[in-house]
C-alpha positions, 0 to 999 in steps of 0.5 A, a space after each residue: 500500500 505504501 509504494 502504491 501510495 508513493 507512486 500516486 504521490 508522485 503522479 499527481 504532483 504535475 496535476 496538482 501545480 497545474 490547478 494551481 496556476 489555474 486558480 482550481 482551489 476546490 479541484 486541488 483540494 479534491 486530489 490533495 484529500 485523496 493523498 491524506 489517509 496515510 499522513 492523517 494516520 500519521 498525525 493522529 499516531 503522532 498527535 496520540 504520542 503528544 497527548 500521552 506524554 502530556 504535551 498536548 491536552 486530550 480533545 486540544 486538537 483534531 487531526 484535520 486541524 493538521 491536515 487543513 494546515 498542511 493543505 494550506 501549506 502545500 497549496 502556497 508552496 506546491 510550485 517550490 517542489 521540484 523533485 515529484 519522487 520526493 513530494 511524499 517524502 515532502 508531505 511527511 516533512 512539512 507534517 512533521 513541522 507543522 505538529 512540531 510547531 504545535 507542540 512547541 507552542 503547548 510547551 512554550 505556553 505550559 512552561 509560560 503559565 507555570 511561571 
C-alpha cells in the first residue's frame, strides 16, 4: 500500500501545480484529500504520542486541524517542489513541522503559565 501510495504521490504532483496556476482551489483540494489517509494516520499516531506524554491536552486538537494546515501549506508552496519522487517524502516533512510547531507552542505556553 505504501509504494502504491508513493507512486500516486508522485503522479499527481504535475496535476496538482497545474490547478494551481489555474486558480482550481476546490479541484486541488479534491486530489490533495485523496493523498491524506496515510499522513492523517500519521498525525493522529503522532498527535496520540503528544497527548500521552502530556504535551498536548486530550480533545486540544483534531487531526484535520493538521491536515487543513498542511493543505494550506502545500497549496502556497506546491510550485517550490521540484523533485515529484520526493513530494511524499515532502508531505511527511512539512507534517512533521507543522505538529512540531504545535507542540512547541503547548510547551512554550505550559512552561509560560507555570511561571
Amino acid at each position: 500500500m505504501k509504494r502504491e501510495y508513493h507512486i500516486y504521490a508522485s503522479s499527481v504532483l504535475v496535476e496538482l501545480k497545474t490547478l494551481k496556476e489555474n486558480n482550481k482551489a476546490e479541484y486541488f483540494k479534491e486530489i490533495f484529500m485523496k493523498l491524506m489517509p496515510e499522513i492523517k494516520a500519521y498525525i493522529a499516531a503522532q498527535l496520540k504520542t503528544a497527548i500521552k506524554k502530556g504535551i498536548v491536552a486530550k480533545n486540544r486538537y483534531k487531526v484535520d486541524d493538521f491536515v487543513n494546515d498542511l493543505y494550506i501549506y502545500v497549496y502556497e508552496h506546491i510550485n517550490s517542489i521540484d523533485d515529484s519522487a520526493n513530494f511524499y517524502t515532502w508531505l511527511f516533512k512539512q507534517a512533521d513541522e507543522i505538529l512540531n510547531d504545535a507542540f512547541t507552542y503547548e510547551e512554550f505556553d505550559d512552561f509560560f503559565f507555570k511561571n
